[in-house]
C-alpha positions in Angstrom: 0.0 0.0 0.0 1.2 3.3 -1.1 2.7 6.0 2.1 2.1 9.2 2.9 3.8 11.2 4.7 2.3 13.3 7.6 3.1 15.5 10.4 1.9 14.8 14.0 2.7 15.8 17.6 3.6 12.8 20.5 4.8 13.2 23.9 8.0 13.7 23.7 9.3 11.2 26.9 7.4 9.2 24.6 9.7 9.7 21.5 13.1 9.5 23.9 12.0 5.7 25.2 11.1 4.6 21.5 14.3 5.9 20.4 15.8 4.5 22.9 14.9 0.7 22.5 15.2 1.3 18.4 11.8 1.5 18.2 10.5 2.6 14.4 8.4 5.3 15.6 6.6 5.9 11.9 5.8 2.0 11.6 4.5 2.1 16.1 2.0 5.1 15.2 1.0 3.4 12.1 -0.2 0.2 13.9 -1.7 2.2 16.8 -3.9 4.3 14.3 -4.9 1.0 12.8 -5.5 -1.0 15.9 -8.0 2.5 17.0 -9.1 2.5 13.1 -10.6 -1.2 13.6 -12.0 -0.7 16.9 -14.4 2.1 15.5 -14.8 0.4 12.7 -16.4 -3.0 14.3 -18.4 -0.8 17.3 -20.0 0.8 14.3 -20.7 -2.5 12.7 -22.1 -3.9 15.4 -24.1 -0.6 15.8 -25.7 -1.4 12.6 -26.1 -5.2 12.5 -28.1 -4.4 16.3 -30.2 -1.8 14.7 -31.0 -3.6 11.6 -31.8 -6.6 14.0 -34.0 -4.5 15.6 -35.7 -3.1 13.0 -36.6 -6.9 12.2 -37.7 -7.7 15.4 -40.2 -4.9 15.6 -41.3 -4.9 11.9 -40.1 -1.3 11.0 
């Protein structure tokens, strides 16, 4: 998948200990956003599959 580059702002003791242990700070915040990214993602599908369930249940 193509990159893009981006700006953002993290605590910076944060940045010290990544750098610290070698951590690839781009590639961490990459899989963080994608970790919270799918989380939303499946709270608003179950959202919807409850809904539409209900919507059966009740007849509209």
């Amino acid at each position: 998948m193509p990159r893009k580059s981006t700006s953002l702002s993290l605590d910076a003791d944060l940045i010290a200990r990544a750098t610290a242990v070698g951590a690839n700070i781009s590639r961490a915040a990459e899989a963080g956003v994608e970790q919270d990214v799918r989380r939303v993602e499946a709270e608003r599908w179950k959202d919807d599959i409850t809904r539409a369930c209900d919507l059966l249940m009740t007849g509209y």
